[in-house]
Backbone bond lengths (Angstrom), bond angles and torsions (degrees), N, CA, C in turn:
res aa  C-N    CA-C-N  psi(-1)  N-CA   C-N-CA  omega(-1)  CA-C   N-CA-C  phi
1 X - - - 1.454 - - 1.530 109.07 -
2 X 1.501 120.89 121.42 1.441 121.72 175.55 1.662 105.72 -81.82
3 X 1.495 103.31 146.58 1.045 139.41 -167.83 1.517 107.21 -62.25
4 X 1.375 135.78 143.87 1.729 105.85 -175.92 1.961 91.13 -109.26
5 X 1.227 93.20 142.13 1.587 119.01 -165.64 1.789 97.82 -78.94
6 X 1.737 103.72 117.90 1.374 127.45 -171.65 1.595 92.56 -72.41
7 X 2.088 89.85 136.74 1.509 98.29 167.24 1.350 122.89 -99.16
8 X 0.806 115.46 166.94 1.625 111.08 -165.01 2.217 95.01 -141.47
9 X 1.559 86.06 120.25 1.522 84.71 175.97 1.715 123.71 -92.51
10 X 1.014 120.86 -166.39 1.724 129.76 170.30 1.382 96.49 -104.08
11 X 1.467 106.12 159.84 2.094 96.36 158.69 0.886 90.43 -63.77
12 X 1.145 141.27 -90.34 1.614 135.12 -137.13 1.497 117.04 -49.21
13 X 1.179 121.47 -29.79 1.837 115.08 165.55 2.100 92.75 -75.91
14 X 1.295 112.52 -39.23 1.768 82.17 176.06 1.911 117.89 -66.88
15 X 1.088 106.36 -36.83 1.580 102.11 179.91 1.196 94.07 -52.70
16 X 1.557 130.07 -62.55 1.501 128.65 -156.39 2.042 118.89 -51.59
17 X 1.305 81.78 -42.85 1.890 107.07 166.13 1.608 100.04 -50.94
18 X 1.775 106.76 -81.40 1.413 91.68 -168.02 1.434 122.30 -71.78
19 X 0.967 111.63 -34.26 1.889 96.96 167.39 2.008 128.06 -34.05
20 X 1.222 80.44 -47.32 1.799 102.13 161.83 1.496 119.64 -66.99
21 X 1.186 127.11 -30.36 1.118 130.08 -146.03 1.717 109.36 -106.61
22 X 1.624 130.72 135.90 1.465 120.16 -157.41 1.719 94.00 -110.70
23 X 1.434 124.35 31.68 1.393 144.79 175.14 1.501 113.05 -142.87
24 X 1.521 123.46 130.13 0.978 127.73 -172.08 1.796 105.21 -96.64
25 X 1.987 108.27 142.30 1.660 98.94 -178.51 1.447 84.61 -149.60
26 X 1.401 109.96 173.37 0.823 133.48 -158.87 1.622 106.31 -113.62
27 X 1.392 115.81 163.59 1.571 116.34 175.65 1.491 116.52 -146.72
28 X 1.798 110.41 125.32 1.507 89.42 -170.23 1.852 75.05 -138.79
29 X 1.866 91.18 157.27 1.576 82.40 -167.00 1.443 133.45 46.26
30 X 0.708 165.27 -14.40 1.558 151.31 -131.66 1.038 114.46 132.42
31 X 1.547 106.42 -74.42 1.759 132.68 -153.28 1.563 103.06 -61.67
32 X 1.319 100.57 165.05 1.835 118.78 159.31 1.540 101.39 -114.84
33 X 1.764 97.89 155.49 1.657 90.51 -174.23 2.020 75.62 -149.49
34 X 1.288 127.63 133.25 1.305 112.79 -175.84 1.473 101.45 -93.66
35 X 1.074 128.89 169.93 1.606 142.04 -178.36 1.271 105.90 -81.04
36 X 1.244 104.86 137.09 1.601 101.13 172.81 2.079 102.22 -104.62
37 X 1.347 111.81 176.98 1.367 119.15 166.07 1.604 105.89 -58.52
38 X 1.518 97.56 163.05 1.678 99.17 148.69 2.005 107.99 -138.44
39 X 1.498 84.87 169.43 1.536 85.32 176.14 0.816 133.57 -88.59
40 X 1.792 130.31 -175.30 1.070 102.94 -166.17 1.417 121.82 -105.24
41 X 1.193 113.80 21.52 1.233 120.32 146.61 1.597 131.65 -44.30
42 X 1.187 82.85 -49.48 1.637 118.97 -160.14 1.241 115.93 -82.00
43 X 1.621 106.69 -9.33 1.749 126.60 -174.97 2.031 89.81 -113.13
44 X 0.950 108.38 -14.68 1.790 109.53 -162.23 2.060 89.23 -85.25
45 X 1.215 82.96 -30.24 1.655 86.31 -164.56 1.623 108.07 -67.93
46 X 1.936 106.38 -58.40 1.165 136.52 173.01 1.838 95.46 -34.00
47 X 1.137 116.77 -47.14 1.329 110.85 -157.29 1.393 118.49 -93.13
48 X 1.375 104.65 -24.70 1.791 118.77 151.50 1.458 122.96 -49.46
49 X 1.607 94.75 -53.61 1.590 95.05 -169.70 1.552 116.33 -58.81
50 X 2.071 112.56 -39.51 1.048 99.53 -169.82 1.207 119.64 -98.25
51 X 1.438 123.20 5.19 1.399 114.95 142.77 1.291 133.45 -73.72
52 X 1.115 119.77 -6.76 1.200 136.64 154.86 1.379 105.74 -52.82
53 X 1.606 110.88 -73.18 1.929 112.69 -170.04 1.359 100.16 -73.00
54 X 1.708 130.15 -18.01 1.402 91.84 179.94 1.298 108.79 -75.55
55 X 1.487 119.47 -44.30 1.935 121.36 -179.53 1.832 106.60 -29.96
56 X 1.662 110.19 -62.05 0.915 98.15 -175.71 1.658 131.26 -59.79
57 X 1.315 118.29 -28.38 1.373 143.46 -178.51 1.596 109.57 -77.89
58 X 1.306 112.76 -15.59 1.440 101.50 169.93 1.751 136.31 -34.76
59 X 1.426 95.88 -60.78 1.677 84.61 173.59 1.403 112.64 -105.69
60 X 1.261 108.96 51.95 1.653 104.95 176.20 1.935 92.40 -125.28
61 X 1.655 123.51 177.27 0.990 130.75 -163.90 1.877 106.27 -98.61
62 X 1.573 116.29 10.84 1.186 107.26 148.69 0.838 121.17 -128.91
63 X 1.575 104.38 173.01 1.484 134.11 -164.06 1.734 120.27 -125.98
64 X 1.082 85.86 118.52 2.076 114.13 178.03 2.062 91.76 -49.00
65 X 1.626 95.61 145.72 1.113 105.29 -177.74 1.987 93.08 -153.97
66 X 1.684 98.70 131.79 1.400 95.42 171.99 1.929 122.96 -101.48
67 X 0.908 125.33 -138.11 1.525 125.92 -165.95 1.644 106.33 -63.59
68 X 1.597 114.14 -39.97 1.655 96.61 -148.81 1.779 74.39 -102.36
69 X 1.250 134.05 54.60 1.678 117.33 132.86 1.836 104.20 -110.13
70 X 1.734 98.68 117.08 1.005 112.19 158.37 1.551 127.04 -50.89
71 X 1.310 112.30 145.16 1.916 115.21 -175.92 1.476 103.66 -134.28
72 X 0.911 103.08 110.63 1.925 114.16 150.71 1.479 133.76 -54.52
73 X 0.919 117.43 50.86 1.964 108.96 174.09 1.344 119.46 -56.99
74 X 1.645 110.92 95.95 1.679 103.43 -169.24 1.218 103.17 -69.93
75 X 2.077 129.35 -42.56 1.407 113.26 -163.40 1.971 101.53 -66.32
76 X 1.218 134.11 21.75 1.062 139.60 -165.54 1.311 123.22 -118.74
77 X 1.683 104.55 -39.26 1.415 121.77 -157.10 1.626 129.11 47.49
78 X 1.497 96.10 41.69 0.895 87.33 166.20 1.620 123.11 -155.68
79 X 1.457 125.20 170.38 1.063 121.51 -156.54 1.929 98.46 -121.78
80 X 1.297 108.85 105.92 1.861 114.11 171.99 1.595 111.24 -118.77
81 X 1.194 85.85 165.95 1.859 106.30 169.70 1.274 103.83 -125.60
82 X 1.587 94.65 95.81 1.701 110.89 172.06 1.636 97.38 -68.95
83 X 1.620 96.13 132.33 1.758 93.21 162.30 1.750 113.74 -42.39
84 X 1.296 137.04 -23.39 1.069 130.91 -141.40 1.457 94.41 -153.83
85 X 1.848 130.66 137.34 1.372 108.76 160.26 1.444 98.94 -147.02
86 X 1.315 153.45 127.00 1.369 160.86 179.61 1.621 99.14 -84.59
87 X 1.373 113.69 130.77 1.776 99.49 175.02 1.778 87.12 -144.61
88 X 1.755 117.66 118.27 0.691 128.62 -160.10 1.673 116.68 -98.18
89 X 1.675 103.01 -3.74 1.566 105.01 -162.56 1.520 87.69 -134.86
90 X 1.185 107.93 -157.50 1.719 115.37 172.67 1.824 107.41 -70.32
91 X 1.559 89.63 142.78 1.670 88.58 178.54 1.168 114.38 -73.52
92 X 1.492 123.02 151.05 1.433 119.80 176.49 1.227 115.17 -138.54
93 X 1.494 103.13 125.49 1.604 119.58 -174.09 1.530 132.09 -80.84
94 X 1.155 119.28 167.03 1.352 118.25 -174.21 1.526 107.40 -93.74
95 X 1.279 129.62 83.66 1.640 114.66 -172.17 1.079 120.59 68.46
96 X 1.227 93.83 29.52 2.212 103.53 -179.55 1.428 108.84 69.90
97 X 1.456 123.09 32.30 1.682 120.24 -176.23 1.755 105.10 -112.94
């Protein structure tokens, strides 16, 4: 039995995917990997921590960000949704996305 030959996307066919798409995934190199749930543990925590960094972050010039802001890691290639993201300067987009 032959092996079936891995696809490998561009960002821009993954943006195009998830924009379309009513499930959020991730992209590293190439690949798609779809998101799974988490529990609710795992949402109790998420929600500690960033009230936590926003209290502390109040009078400073960043701003707390939870799951659905997408992130670009170029030395990475890749594109995740950290439960959590601190962005301390001006945001910066991927091609205006």
């Amino acid at each position: 039995m032959e092996q079936a030959k891995k696809r490998y996307y561009t960002a821009e066919e993954y943006l195009a995917r998830e924009e379309a798409s009513d499930y959020k995934s991730e992209f590293y190199k190439g690949e798609i990997f779809a998101m799974t749930g988490a529990s609710i543990n795992h949402n109790r925590i998420v929600t500690n921590v960033t009230a936590a960094l926003y209290s502390a972050l109040r009078d400073s010039k960043c701003e707390t960000f939870m799951s659905y802001m997408r992130i670009w890691v170029e030395a990475k290639e890749l594109f995740t949704y950290p439960d959590i993201s601190v962005v301390c300067d001006k945001p910066k987009f991927y091609k205006d996305r």
